[in-house]
N, C-alpha and C positions, 0 to 999 in steps of 0.2 A: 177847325171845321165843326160845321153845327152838330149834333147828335144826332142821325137819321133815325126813324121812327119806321116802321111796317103798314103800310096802309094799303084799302083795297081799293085796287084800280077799276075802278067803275065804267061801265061801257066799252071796254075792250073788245068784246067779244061779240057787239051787237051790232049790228048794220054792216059788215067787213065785209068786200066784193072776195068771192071766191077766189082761189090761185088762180084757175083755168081762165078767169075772167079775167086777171090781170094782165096787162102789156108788158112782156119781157124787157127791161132795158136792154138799147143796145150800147155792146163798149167797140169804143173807138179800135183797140186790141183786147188779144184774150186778158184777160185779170187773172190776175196770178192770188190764188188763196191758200192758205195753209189753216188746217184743222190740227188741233194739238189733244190729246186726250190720256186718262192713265188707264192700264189696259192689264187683259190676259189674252192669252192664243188665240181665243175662241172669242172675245171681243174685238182683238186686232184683227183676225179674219174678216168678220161679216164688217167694219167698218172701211175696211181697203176693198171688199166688194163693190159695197154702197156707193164708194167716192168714185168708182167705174163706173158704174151705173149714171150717175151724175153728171160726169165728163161727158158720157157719152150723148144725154140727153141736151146737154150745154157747150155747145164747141165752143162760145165767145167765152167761157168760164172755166180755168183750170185749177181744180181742186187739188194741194198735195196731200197726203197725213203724218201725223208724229207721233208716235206711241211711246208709253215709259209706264213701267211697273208704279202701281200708287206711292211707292214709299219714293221717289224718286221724282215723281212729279212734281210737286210742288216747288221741289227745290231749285230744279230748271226754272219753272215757271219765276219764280222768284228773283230769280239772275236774269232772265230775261227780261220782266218788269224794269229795273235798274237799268237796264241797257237799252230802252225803247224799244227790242225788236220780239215783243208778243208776235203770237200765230192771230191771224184773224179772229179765230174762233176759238174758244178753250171750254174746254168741258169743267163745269165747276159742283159743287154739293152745297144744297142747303147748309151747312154746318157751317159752309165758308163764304159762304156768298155776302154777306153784310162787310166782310173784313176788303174783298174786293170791289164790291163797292166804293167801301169810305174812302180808299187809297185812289181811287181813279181807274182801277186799271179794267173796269169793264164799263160801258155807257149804256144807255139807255135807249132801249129798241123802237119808242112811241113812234117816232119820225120816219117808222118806217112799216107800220102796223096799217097793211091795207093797200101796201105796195108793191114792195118787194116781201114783204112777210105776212103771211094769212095764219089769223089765230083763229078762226071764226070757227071752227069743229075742234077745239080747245076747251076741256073743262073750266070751268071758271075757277073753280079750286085750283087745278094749278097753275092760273094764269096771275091768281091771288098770290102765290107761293111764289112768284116771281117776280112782284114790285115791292118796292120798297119807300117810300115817301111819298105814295102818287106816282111815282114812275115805273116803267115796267122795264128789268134787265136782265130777265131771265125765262129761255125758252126752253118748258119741260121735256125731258126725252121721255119720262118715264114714272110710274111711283113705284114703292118700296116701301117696307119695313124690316124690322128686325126680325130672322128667322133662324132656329137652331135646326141644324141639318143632323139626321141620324142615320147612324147605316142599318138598314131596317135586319142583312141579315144578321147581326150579332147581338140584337135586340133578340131575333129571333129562339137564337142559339142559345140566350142565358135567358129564355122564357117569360122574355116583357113583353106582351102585348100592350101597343097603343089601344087606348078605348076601353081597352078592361084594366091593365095595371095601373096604367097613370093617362089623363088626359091630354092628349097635346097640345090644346088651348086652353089649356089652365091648370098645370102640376105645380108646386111648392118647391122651393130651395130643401125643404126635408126629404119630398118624394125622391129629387133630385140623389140626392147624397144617396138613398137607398139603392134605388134603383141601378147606379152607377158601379156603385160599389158589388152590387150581384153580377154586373156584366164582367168587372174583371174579377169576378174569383169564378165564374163560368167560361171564362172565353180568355182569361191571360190580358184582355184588351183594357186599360181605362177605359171608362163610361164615360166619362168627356171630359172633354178642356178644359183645364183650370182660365177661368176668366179674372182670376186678382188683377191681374193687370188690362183688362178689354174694359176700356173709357164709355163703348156704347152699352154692355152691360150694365155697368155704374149708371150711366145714367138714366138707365129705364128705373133702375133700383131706389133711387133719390126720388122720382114720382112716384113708384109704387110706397113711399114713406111717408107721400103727402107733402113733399116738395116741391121745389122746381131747380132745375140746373142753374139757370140764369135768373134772379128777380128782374122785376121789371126796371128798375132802374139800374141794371145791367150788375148788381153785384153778383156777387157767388151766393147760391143757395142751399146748398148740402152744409147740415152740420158736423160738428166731429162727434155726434151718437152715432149719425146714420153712416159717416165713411168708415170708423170703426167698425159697426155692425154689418158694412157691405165686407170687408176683407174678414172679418172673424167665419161668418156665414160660407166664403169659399174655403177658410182654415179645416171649418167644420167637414166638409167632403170631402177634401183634398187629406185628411186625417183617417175620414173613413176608409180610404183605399179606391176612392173615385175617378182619382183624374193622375197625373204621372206626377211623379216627386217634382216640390216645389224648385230644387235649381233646371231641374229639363225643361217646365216651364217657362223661367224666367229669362231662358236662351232665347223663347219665340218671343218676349216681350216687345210691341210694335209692328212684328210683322204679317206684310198684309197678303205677300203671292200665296195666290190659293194654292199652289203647288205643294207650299208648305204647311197646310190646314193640318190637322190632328184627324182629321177622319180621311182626310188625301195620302197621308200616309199612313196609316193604319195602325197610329199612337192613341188615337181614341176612340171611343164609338159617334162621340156626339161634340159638333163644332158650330160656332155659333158667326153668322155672318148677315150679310143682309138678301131679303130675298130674292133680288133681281139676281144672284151668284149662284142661284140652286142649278141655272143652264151650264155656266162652268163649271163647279165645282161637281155636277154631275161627268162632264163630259171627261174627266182625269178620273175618273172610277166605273170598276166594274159592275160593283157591287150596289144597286141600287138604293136612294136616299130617300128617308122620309123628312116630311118637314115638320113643324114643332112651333111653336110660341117661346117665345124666350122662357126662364120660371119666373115664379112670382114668389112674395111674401103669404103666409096666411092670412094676410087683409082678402087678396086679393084685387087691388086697385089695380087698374092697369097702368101700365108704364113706357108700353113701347107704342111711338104716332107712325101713321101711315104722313111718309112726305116722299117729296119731289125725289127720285131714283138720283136724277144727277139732269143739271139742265146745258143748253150750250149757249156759250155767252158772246157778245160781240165785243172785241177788246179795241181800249182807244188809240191803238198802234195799227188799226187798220185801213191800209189807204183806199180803200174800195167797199168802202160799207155798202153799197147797194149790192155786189155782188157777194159778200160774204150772206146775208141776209136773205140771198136769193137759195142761195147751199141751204142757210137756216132750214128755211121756210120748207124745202123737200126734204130735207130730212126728218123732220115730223109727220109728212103731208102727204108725201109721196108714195104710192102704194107698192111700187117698184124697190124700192130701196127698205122701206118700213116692214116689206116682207120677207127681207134677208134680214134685217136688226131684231125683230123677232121680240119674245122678250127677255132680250139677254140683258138689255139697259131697266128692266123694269116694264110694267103692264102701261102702255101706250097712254099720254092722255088725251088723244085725238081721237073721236068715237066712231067714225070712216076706219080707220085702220082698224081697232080693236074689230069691228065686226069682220070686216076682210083676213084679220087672221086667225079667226075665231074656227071656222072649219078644217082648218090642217095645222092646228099645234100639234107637238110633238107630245109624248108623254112627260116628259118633263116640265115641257111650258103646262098643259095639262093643271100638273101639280100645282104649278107657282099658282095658277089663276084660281082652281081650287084651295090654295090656302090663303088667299086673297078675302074669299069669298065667307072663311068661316070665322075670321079675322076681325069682321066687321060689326060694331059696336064690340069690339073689346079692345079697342086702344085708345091713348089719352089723344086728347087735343094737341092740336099741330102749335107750340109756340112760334114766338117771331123767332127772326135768324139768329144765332149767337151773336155778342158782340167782339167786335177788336179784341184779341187776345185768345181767345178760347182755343185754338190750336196749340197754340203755347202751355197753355192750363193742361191738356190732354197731354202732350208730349209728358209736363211734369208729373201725371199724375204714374202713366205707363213708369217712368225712369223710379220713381219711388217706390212704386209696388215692387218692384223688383227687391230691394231692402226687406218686403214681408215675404217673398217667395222664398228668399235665401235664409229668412229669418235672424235677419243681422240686427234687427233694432224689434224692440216692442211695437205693437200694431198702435196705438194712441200716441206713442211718439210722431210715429210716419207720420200719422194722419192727421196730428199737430205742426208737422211741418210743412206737410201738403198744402192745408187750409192758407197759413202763412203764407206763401209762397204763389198759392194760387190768385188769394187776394188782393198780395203786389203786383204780379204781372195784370189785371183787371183793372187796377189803380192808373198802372202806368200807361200801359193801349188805350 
């Protein structure tokens, strides 16, 4: 297979007859669809809403769902790929979306853009974020970035004010380590989560060093100064008395139920996720959360991109693409459905909805859209999608930091063998 390329899909978005304006196919019987997604309570909830909402507006169309914690989805998905029997629809991330591509297992929505699927109140930005060679195979839910969640009362308790003591769109890995370490010797609490082992911290850290995760001809681009320097830098706080001893850590290595976040259960003050999670991982606490910008280096370059929350894809196991595409299309569009999904998937990129639910956010949504807003021009450029393997590279990188949380090998070891390791599997994909 040839090497696919990122390009921008031109015209997508221009002359498209509205939904309202399109003629419903009719099916000969109901179509039977399945939505597949990785989920929390509070995701699973409003998306078994929605798909009622849908049935109900669609009788020749019956929508089911399937839900699975993120750590667990992929791997279904995976066996299912192998087995031909994909859900119609599968919820996918930029991070991964190039790898299912190349394998086949999602196709390309053009053939249906104007039809059964209305992009036309679709940003172009993420209409952009969702083609890849020319072709378009990915329909945004949402955008996101990287967002550190703080529990503001024990911020309060060990006497941090945001805005006076440290910035929240722009503190340092030093402020970091200080700060942290006040709140547990104030409050008994770690100050936050050791991230040695959180791959999307790492890789904001490798741009803020003047890297890139990925070069363009798909090698690895973090050296072993800067992954050194990224594992030394959490030694450093996690020394001060910041974050919880390196083997409790090393327990949560990979995991992603926000149930078991560090500020969900009240091991930390400050946990680092992305921001479309600030509505769940609010709605598992009493104690109200402020939001944060990942840290930086004292460069200050920025490191973390605003991309696509998570898009929904059409996979090539579907025997009714006009009708999976028809779900698509209301599920971004629909104002019924779009206003119980909220912004739990990420801030909308359809600009109908965003205004429609712009006057009854919650305080929370609130937050997210306000940290959205203060966000802007302080993040790097959106690169293209990672290549083939880059899950793999992540899974290795998580499984070795582990080796520096326990402190069983030298930190330039690991990170010589990481390099290694990461370079074959990149080689090999």
């Amino acid at each position: 297979m040839s090497k696919l390329s990122r390009r921008t899909f031109l015209g997508a978005s221009g002359s498209v007859l509205a939904l309202a304006a399109m003629g419903r196919p009719a099916f000969a019987q109901t179509a039977e669809i399945r939505h597949f997604w990785w989920g929390n309570p509070e995701r699973d909830r409003r998306t078994f809403e929605v798909i009622d909402i849908f049935n109900g507006k669609h009788p020749d169309i019956n929508v089911t769902g399937e839900t699975l914690g993120f750590g667990d989805y992929f791997t279904k998905l995976t066996t299912q790929i192998a087995g031909g029997n994909m859900p119609d629809v599968i919820q996918q991330g930029y991070g991964v979306l190039f790898e299912y591509i190349a394998n086949g297992a999602v196709v390309p929505l053009d053939d249906y853009v104007g039809k059964t699927l209305d992009i036309s109140k679709m940003d172009q930005s993420a209409i952009d974020a969702g083609t890849v060679d020319g072709k378009f195979y990915a329909l945004s839910i949402g955008a996101n970035s990287h967002m550190a969640m703080y529990n503001t009362r024990l911020f309060e308790e060990a006497g941090i004010v945001p805005g006076e003591d440290f910035d929240p769109y722009g503190y340092t890995y030093d402020e970091l380590a200080e700060f942290a370490a006040a709140i547990k010797e104030a409050t008994g609490v770690a100050g936050t989560d050791d991230n040695t082992a959180d791959y999307q911290n790492f890789s904001d850290f490798v741009v803020q060093k003047g890297a890139m995760l990925f070069n363009e001809d798909g090698s690895y681009g973090p050296t072993q100064e800067i992954v050194e320097e990224y594992w030394a830098t959490w030694e450093k706080i996690r020394n001060a008395g910041g974050t919880p001893p390196g083997p409790e850590s090393a327990g949560l290595a990979g995991v992603s139920e926000l149930s078991q976040m560090g500020v969900v259960t009240g091991k930390t003050a400050m946990t680092y996720l992305w921001s479309n999670q600030l509505v769940g991982v609010q709605s598992l606490m009493q104690d109200t959360l402020g939001a944060a910008m990942y840290p930086n280096t004292s460069e200050m370059v920025p490191g973390s991109i605003v991309q696509p929350s998570q898009f929904v894809c059409l996979t090539r196991d579907s025997a009714n693409p006009e009708a999976a595409t028809t779900y698509m299309s209301a599920f971004v569009n629909d104002l019924d459905m779009t206003k119980v999904l909220g912004l739990e998937r990420g801030i909308p990129s359809q600009s109908d909805v965003r205004a429609a639910l712009q006057p009854e956010l919650t305080d929370v949504e609130a937050r997210s859209v306000e940290f959205f807003d203060k966000i802007q021009g302080k993040t790097a450029v959106l690169p293209p999608p990672p290549p083939s393997g880059s899950n793999e590279v992540e899974q290795t990188f998580e499984r070795l930091a582990v080796n520096v949380l326990l402190g069983e090998r030298p930190i330039p070891e690991v990170a010589s063998d990481f390099l290694a390791q990461a370079r074959a599997i990149l080689a090999r994909a």
